[in-house]
matplotlib code that plots the C-alpha trace (Angstrom):
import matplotlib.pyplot as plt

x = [246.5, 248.3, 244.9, 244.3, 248.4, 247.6, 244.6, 246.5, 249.2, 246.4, 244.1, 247.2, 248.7, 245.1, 245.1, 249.1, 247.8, 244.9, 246.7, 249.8, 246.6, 245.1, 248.1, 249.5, 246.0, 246.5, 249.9, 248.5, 245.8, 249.0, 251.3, 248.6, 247.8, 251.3, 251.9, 248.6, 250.7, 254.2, 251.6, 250.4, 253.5, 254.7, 252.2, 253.5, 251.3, 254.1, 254.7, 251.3, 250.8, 253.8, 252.3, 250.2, 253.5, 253.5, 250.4, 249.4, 249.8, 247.0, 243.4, 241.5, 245.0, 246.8, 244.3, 243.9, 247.7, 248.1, 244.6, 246.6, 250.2, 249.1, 246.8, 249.9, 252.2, 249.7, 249.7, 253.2, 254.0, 251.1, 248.4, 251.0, 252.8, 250.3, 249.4, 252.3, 252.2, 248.8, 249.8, 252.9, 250.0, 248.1, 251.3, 252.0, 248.0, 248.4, 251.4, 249.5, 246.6, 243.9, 243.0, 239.3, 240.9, 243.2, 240.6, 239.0, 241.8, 242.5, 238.5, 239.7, 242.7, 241.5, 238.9, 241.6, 243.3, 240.4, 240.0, 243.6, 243.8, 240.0, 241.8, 244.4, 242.5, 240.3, 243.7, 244.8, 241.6, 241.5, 244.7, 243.7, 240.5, 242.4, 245.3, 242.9, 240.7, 243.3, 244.3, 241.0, 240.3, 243.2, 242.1, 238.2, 238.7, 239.4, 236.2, 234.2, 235.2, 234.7, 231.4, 230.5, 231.5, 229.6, 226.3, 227.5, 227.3, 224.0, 222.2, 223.4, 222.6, 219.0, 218.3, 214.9, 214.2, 213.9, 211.6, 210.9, 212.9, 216.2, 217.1, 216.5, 218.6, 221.6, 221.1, 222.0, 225.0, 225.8, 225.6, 228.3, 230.8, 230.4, 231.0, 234.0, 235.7, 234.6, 236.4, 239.6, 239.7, 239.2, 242.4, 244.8, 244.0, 244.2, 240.5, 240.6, 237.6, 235.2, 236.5, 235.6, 232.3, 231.8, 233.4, 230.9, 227.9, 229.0, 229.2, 225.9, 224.1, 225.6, 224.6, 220.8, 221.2, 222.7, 219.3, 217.0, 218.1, 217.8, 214.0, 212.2, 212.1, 210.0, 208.2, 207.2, 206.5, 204.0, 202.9, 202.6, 201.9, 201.1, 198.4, 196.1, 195.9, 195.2, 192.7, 191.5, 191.2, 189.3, 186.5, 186.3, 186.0, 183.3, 181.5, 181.4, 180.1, 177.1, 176.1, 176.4, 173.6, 176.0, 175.6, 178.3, 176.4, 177.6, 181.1, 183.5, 185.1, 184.4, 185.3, 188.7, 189.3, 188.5, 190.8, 193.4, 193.9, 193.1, 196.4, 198.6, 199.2, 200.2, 202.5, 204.4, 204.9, 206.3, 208.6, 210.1, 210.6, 212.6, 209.6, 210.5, 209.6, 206.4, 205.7, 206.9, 204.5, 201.5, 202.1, 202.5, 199.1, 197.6, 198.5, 197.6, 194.1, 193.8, 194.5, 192.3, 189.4, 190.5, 190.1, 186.7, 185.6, 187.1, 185.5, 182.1, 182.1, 182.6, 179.5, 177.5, 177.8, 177.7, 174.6, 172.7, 173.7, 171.8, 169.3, 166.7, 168.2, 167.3, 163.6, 163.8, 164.8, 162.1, 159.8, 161.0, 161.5, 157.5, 156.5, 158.7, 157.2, 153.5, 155.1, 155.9, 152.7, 150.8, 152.9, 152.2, 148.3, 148.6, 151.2, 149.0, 146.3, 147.7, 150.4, 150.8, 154.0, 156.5, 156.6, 159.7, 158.2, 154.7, 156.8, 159.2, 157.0, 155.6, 159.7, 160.4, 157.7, 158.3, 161.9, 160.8, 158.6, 161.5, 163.7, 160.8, 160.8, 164.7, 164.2, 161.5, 164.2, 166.9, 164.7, 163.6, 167.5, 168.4, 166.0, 166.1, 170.0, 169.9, 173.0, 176.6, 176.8, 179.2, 176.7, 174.3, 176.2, 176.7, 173.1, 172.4, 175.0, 173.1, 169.7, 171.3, 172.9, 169.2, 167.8, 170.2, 169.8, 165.6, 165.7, 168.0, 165.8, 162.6, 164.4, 165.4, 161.7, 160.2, 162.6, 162.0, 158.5, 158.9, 161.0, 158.0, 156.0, 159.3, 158.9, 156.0, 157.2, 159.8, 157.9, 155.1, 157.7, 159.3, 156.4, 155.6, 159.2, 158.3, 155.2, 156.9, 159.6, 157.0, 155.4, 158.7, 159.2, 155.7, 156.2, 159.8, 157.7, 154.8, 158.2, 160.0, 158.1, 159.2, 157.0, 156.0, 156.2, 157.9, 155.8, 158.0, 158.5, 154.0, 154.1, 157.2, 155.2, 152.3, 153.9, 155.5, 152.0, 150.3, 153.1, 152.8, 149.0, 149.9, 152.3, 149.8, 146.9, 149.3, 150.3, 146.7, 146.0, 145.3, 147.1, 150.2, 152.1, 155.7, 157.7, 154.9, 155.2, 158.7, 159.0, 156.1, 158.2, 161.3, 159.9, 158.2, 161.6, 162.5, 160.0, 160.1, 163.7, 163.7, 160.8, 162.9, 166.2, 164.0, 162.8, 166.0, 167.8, 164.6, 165.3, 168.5, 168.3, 165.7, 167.7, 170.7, 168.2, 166.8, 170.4, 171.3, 168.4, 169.1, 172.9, 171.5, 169.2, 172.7, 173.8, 170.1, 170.9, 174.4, 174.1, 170.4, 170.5, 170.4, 166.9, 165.3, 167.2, 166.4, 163.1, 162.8, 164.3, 162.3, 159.4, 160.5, 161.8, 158.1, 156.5, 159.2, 161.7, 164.7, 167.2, 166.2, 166.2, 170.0, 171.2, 169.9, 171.2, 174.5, 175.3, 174.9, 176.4, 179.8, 179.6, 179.2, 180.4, 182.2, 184.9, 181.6, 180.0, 182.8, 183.4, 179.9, 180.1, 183.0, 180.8, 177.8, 180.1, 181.6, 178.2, 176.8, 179.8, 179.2, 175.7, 176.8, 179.2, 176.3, 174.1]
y = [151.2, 153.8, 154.1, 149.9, 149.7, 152.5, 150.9, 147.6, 149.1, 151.7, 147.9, 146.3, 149.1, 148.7, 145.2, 145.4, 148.8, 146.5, 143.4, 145.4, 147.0, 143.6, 142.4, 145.3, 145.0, 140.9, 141.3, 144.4, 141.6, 138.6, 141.2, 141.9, 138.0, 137.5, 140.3, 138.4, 135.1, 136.9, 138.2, 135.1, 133.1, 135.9, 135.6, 134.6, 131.5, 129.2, 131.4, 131.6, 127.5, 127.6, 129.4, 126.7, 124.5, 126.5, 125.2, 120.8, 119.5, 117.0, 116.0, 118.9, 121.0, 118.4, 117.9, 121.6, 122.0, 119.0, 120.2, 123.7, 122.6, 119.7, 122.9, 125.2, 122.7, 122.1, 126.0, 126.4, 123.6, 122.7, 125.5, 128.7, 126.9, 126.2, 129.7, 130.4, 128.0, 129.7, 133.1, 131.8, 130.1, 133.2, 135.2, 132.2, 132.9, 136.1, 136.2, 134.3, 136.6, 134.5, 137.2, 136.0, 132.8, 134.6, 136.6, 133.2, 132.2, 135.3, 135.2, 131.4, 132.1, 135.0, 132.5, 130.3, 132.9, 133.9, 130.5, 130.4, 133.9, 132.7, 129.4, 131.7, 134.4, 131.0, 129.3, 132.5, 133.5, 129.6, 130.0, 133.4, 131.8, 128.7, 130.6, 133.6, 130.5, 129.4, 132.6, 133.8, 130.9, 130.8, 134.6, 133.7, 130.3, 131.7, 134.3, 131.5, 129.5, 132.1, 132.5, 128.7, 129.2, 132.3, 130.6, 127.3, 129.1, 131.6, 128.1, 127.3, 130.4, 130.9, 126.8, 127.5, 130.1, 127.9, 125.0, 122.4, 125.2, 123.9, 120.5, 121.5, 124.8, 122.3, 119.5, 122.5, 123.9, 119.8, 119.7, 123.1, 121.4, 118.8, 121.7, 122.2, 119.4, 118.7, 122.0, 121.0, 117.6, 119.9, 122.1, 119.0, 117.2, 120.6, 120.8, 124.8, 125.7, 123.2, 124.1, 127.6, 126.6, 125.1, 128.1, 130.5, 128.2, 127.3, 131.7, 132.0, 129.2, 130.4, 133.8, 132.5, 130.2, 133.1, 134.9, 132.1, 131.7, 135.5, 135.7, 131.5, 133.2, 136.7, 134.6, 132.2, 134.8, 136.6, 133.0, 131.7, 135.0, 138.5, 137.1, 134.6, 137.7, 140.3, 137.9, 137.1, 140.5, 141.6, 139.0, 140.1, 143.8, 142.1, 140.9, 144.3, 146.1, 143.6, 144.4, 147.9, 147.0, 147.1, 144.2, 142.7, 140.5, 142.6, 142.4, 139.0, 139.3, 136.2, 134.6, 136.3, 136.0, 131.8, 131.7, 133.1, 131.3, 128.1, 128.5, 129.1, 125.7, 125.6, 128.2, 126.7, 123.9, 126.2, 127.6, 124.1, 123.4, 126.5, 128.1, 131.5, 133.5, 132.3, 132.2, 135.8, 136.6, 135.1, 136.2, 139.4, 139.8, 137.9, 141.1, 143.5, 141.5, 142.2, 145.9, 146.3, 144.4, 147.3, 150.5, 148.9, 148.8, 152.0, 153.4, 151.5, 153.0, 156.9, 156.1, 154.6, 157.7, 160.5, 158.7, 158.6, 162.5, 163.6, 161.4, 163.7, 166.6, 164.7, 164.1, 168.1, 168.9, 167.3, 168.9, 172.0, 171.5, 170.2, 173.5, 175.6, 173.7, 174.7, 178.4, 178.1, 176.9, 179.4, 182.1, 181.1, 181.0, 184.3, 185.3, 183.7, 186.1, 189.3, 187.7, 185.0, 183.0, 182.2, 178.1, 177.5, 179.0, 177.1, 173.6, 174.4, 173.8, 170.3, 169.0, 170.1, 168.7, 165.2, 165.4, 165.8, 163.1, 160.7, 162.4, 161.3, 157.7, 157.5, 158.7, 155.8, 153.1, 154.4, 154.3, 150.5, 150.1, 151.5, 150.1, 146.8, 147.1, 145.7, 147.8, 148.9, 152.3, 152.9, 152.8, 154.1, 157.0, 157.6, 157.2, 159.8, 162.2, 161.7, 162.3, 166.0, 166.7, 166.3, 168.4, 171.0, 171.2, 171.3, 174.2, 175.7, 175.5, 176.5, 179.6, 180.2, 180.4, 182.4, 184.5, 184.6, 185.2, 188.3, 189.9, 189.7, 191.7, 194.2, 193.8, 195.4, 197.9, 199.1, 198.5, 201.7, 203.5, 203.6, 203.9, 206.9, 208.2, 207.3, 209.6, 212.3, 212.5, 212.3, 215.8, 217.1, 216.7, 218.0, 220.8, 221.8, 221.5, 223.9, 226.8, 225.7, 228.3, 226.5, 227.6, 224.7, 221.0, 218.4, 215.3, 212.6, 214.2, 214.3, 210.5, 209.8, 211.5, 209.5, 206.3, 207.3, 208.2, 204.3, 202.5, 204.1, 203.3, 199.6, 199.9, 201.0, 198.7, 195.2, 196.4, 197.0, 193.2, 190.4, 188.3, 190.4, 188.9, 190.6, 189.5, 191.1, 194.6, 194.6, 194.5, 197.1, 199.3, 198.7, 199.5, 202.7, 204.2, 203.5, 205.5, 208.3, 208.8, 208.6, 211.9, 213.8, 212.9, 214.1, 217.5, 218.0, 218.2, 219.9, 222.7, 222.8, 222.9, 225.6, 227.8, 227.2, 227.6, 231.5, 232.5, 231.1, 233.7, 236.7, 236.3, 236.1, 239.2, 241.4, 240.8, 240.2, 244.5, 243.4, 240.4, 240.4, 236.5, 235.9, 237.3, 234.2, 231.9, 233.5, 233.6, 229.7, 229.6, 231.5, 229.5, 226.0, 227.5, 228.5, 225.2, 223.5, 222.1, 223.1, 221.0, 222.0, 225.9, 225.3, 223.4, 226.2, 228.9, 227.2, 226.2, 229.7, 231.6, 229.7, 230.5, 234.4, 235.4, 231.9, 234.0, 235.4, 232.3, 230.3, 232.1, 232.3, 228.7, 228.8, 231.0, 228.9, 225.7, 226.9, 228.4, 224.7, 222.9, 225.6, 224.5, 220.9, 221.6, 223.5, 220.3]
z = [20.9, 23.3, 25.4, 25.9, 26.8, 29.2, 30.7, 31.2, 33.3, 35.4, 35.8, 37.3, 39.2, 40.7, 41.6, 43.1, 45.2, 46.4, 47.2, 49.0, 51.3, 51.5, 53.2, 55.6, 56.6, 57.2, 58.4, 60.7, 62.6, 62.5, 64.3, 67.2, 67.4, 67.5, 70.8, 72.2, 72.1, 73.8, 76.2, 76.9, 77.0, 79.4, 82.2, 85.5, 85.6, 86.5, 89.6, 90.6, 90.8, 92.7, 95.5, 96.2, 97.1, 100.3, 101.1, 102.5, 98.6, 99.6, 98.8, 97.2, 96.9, 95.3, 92.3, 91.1, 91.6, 89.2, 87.2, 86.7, 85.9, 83.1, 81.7, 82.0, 80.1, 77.4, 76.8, 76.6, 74.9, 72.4, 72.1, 71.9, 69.5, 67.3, 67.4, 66.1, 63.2, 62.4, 62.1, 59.9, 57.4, 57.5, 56.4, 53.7, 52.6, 52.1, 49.9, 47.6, 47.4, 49.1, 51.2, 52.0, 53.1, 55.0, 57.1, 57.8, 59.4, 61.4, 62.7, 63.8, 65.6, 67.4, 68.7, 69.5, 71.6, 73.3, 74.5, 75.7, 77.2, 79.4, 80.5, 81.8, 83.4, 84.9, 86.3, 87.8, 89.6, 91.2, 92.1, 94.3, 95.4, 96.8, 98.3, 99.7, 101.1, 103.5, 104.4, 105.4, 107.1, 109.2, 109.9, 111.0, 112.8, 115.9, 115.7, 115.0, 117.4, 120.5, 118.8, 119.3, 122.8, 123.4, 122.0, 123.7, 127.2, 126.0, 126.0, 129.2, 130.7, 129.5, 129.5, 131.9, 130.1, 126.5, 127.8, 125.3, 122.7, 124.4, 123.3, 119.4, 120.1, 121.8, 118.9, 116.5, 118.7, 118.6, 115.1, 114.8, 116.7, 114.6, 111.5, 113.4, 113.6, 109.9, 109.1, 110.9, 108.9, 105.8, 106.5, 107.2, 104.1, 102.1, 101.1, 101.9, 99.2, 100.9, 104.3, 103.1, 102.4, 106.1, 108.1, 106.3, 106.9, 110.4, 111.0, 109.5, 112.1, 115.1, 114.3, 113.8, 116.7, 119.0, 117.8, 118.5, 122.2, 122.7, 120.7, 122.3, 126.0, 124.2, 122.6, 125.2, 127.9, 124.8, 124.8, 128.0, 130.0, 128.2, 125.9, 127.8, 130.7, 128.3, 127.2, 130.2, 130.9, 128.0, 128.8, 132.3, 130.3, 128.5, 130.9, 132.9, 130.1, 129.4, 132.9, 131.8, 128.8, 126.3, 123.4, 121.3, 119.3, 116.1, 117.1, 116.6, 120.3, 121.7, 118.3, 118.2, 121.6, 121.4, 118.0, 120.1, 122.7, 120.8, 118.7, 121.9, 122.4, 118.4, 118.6, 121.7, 119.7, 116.9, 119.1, 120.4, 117.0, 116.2, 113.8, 115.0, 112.1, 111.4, 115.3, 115.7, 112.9, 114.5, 117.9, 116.7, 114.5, 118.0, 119.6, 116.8, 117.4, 121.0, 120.4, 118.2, 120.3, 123.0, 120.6, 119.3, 122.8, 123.9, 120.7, 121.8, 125.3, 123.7, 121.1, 124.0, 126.1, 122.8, 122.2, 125.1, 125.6, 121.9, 122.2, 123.9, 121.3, 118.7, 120.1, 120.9, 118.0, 115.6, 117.6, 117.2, 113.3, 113.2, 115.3, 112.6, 109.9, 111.1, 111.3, 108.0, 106.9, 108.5, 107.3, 104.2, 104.2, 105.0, 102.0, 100.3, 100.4, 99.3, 97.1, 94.2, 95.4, 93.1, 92.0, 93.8, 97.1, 96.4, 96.5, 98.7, 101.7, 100.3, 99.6, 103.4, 104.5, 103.1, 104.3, 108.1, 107.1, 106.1, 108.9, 111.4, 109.9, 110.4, 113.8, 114.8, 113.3, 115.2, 118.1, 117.5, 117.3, 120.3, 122.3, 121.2, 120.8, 117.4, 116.7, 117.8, 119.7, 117.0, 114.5, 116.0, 116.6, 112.7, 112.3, 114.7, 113.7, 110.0, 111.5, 112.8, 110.0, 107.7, 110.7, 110.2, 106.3, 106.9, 109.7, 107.2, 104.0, 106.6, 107.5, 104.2, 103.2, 105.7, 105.1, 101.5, 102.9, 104.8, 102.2, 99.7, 102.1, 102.0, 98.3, 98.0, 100.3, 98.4, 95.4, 96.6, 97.4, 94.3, 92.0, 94.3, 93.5, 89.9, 90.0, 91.3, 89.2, 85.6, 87.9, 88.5, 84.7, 83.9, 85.9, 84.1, 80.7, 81.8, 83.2, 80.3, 78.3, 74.5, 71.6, 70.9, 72.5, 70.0, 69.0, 70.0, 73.7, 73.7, 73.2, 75.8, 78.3, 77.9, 77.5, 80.8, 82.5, 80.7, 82.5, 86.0, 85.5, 84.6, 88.0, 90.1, 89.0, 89.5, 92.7, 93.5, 92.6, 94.8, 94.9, 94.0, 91.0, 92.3, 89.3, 87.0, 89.6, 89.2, 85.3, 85.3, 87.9, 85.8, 82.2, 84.0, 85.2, 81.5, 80.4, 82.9, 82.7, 78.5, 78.8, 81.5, 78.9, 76.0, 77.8, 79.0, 75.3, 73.9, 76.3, 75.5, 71.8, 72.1, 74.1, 71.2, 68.7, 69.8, 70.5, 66.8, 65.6, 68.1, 66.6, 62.6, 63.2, 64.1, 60.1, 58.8, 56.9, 56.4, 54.5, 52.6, 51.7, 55.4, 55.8, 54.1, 56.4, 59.1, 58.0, 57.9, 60.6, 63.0, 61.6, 62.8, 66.1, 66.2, 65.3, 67.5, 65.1, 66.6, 65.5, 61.8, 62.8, 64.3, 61.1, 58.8, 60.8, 61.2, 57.9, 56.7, 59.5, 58.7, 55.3, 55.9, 59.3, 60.6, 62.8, 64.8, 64.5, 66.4, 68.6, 69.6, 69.3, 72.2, 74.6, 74.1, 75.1, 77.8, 79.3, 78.8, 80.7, 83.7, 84.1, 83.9, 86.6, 89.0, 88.4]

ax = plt.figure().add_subplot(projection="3d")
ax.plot(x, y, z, "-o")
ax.set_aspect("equal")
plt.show()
């Protein structure tokens, strides 16, 4: 019973802790609506309208003035107030624990003074628009003003100089007097915003017209003057360099030149109706035409005189490539008959000789252009620069194959000379074999020197073929030197090991009476150093000398090393 009495007070001390948070919270949001409200109530909006009482409470003036005071008055006196009735129910809502009723009401009169405090900020700023209005415009009158005058007597000065431009120009400078007066009207009857409006307009026009005036008489002199004589001098141009045999029938010139001047009378009609921009464009792009016209020609005349200068090279030059080309060929033949060409080499000749072939044909077209000037000098010139550059890569690719010629008559050359070299290094080695004085000649360095002798023979008889096969030669020469050096290698460390073995027995037979079980080692041994197993004879020997004597035996060991590195050295 104790526990459920217990759980009844912790329950409600729960639900009075919540509700006492509940409210502080609720009362926390009424306080800061309620400073929002003072705030509110506190702004010097009364003040600010009456600025405008300094200004001619009239027209325009006199309806925000009365637009801001009746919204003033229904702030102060209605929509505060009833703020303040709100925040009272919210308080009264709480107290009775309806809080989620309570924060509906908060969420609505926050949106309520939101909507107050934005029809404040709104009045305010219109009040600073209106005042700063007339103020500015008082300041700027006067500039705009001397700027009317200043454009007024620009169109008087340049009035020649505009043609049919200069009645539209002074209709417009009519039309901002007019802007001006309209403006002064504004002022008196206190319409200062719309008077604004036509000050900043009115700047904006005399600045383009001030423009205009300065750009018609640039225009009309590109127009009237710089264009149809650059025209008229390009056809003269033209006309000259027909008689000079050059043809234009691939270029648009004449079809430019007559779209020009047919819009001339266009764009002076653009111009007297103040189309500047889009005039200024086109005249522009006209000019950008003509200068282009000039570097095409320019570029024509250069071609023209390039080609004329490599025509007889070219001409030259095929023949020249046909004479190499029969070089080439006869070269060949005779290759031919003391050597078997590789396939690249035996096709090479028929590609280059199709090349000049198409080469050749190129060359006739290009001629049939020339002469029948079916083709810009321009493009001609390409052409021809195309033609030498397929020259060039067939002289190349002709050299590159007599040269590839002579060097298989060095080939073969080098080739005697080194299977001579060949031959007398396998003597050399004989020779050393035949001095060498071993007691007997090891099987395996028999059959080296004989493979060695078979592949010199196999050498000599390819190179003794006709039509050499080089490639064959080559891997004959190759696996011969293979061969060769392997024997001299073998004799070389058979010499060696013989020498090693005979000191091995002259060193046994000092301890053959000292130590009896030597004598059949030794025995043995002598026999293979006899029948030329030396390697065996040194194993035996060795094992058993480092049994019984292995102080003697190394350093025997040390001298025989050290004797072997000094030959090395002498060699």
């Amino acid at each position: 019973m104790v526990y459920v009495f217990l759980g009844i007070v912790v329950i409600i001390a729960l639900v009075v802790a919540y509700g006492i948070y509940k409210r502080r919270q609720i009362y926390k949001s009424v306080d800061e609506l309620d400073q929002r409200k003072d705030k509110a109530l506190n702004e010097p909006v009364a003040d600010e309208i009456s600025r405008v009482k300094g200004l001619t409470i009239s027209g325009e003036t006199e309806e925000k003035f009365e637009k801001w005071r009746e919204a003033w008055d229904e702030l102060v006196e209605d929509r505060l107030p009833e703020i303040e009735m709100y925040l009272l129910d919210i308080e009264d809502t709480a107290n009775k624990y309806q809080f989620r009723r309570a924060k509906e009401k908060i969420a609505a009169a926050k949106e309520h003074m939101d909507s107050i405090e934005k029809e404040i900020s709104a009045i305010r700023q219109e009040v600073d628009q209106l005042i700063n209005s007339e103020e500015k415009n008082r300041e700027e009158i006067d500039t705009v003003t001397q700027a009317y005058k200043d454009v007024r007597a620009l169109l008087s000065r340049q009035w020649q100089a505009l043609d049919e431009a200069g009645p539209a120009l002074e209709k417009e400078l009519d039309n901002c007097q007019e802007e001006l007066e309209a403006y002064h009207s504004e002022m008196e009857t206190g319409n200062y915003m719309s008077a604004r409006e036509r000050l900043l307009a009115l700047q904006e026009t005399l600045e383009r017209l001030q423009t205009q005036i300065t750009k018609v008489p640039q225009l009309l002199v590109d127009i009237d003057v710089d264009i149809p004589e650059r025209s008229k001098e390009l056809r003269q141009g033209l006309q000259e360099m027909r008689e000079q045999g050059f043809s234009f029938v691939h270029y648009k010139v004449q079809e430019d030149l007559n779209e020009i001047e047919s819009e001339l009378e266009l764009l002076k009609k653009g111009v007297s109706e103040l189309m500047l921009d889009d005039v200024s464009e086109q005249v522009e792009q006209n000019k950008e035409t003509i200068e282009q016209i000039y570097d095409s020609l320019e570029e024509e005349v250069e071609a023209k005189q390039w080609v004329e200068k490599q025509i007889s090279q070219i001409h030259n030059r095929h023949a020249q490539l046909d004479d190499l080309l029969e070089t080439l060929a006869e070269e060949r033949s005779r290759i031919e008959e003391s050597y078997q060409l590789p396939e690249e080499d035996k096709n090479l000749h028929e590609d280059v000789e199709k090349e000049l072939e198409e080469v050749d044909k190129d060359r006739r077209v290009f001629k049939d252009l020339h002469t029948h000037r079916k083709q810009s000098f321009v493009d001609l010139r390409k052409m021809l620069e195309n033609l030498g550059d397929r020259m060039d890569a067939t002289e190349e690719k002709i050299r590159r194959s007599l040269e590839r010629l002579q060097e298989l008559r060095g080939e073969e050359t080098r080739a005697i000379e080194q299977l001579k070299d060949l031959r007398t290094w396998l003597m050399e080695t004989q020779l050393k074999l035949q001095k060498s004085q071993l007691p007997a000649v090891p099987e395996i360095l028999i059959e080296q020197l004989d493979d060695a002798r078979k592949e010199l023979e196999k050498a000599t008889a390819l190179l003794e073929m006709t039509p050499l096969e080089m490639t064959r030669v080559h891997d004959a020469l190759q696996q011969s030197h293979h061969q060769v050096e392997k024997a001299s290698h073998t004799l070389n460390e058979t010499m060696d090991r013989s020498e090693w073995a005979e000191r091995l027995l002259q060193f046994g037979n000092r301890y053959r009476t000292e130590y009896t079980e030597l004598i059949p080692v030794l025995n043995d041994a002598e026999w293979q150093f006899r029948n030329g197993y030396y390697e065996d004879s040194i194993q035996n020997t060795s094992k058993a000398f480092q049994r019984l004597v292995p102080y003697a035996f190394s350093s025997l060991e040390e001298e025989w090393y050290n004797q072997s590195e000094q030959q090395t050295v002498k060699t």
